[in-house]
C-alpha positions as CSV (number, residue, x, y, z in Angstrom):
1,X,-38.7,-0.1,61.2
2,X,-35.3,-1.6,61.9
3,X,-34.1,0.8,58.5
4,X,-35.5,3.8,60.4
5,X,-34.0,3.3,63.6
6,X,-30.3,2.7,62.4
7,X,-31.3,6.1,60.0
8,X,-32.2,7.8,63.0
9,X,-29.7,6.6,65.3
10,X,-26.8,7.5,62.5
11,X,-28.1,10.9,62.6
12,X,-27.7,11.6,66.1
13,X,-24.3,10.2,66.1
14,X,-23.5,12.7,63.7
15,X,-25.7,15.4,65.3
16,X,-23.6,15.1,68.9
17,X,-20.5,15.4,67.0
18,X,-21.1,17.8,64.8
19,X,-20.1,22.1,66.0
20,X,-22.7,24.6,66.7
21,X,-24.5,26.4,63.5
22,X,-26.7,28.7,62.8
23,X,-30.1,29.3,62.0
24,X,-30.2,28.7,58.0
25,X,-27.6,25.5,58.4
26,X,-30.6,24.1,61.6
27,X,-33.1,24.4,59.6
28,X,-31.6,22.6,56.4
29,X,-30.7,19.7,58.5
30,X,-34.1,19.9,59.8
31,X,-35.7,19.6,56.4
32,X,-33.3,17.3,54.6
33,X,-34.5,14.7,58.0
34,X,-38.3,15.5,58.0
35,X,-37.9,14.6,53.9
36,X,-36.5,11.6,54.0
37,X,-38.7,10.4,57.1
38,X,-42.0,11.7,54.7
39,X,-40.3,9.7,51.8
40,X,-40.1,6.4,54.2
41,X,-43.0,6.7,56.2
42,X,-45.7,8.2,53.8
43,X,-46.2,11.6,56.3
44,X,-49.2,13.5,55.9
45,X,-49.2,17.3,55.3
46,X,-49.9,17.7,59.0
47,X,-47.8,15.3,60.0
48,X,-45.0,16.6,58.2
49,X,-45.4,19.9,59.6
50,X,-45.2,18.5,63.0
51,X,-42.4,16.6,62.5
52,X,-40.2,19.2,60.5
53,X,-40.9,21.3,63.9
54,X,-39.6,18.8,66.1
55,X,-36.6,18.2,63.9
56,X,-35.9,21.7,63.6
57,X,-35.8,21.8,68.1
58,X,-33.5,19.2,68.3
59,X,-31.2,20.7,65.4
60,X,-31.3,23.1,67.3
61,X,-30.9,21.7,70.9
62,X,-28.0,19.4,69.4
63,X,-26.0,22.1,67.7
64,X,-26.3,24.5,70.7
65,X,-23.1,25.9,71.4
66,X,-21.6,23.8,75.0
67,X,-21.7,26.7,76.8
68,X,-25.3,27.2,76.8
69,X,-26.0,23.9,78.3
70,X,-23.3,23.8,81.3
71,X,-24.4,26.8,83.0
């Protein structure tokens, strides 16, 4: 657990200071993540699904370009 959350928390640090991307670059992020949390935490088909979706949001959400979130 304690593996997962410095994982995790090493990712958003990275996410926040990363520039905005598109589309294709989101949704490898978003896959490379959802992998390596199935590879740790045994996911389920399902649960991979659903997880690779959230992933994919917050890629997106994180990578948004600034101006998008100001207004």
């Amino acid at each position: 657990m304690k593996r997962l959350f410095i994982f995790m928390l090493t990712v958003m640090m990275v996410f926040t200071s990363a520039s905005a991307i598109g589309d294709r670059e989101a949704r490898r992020e978003a896959r490379y993540l959802t992998d390596k949390m199935a590879y740790e935490l045994g996911l389920s088909s399902r649960k991979y699904d659903r997880v690779y979706q959230i992933n994919l949001r917050t890629s997106r959400d994180l990578y948004a370009a600034p101006l998008e979130h100001s207004q």
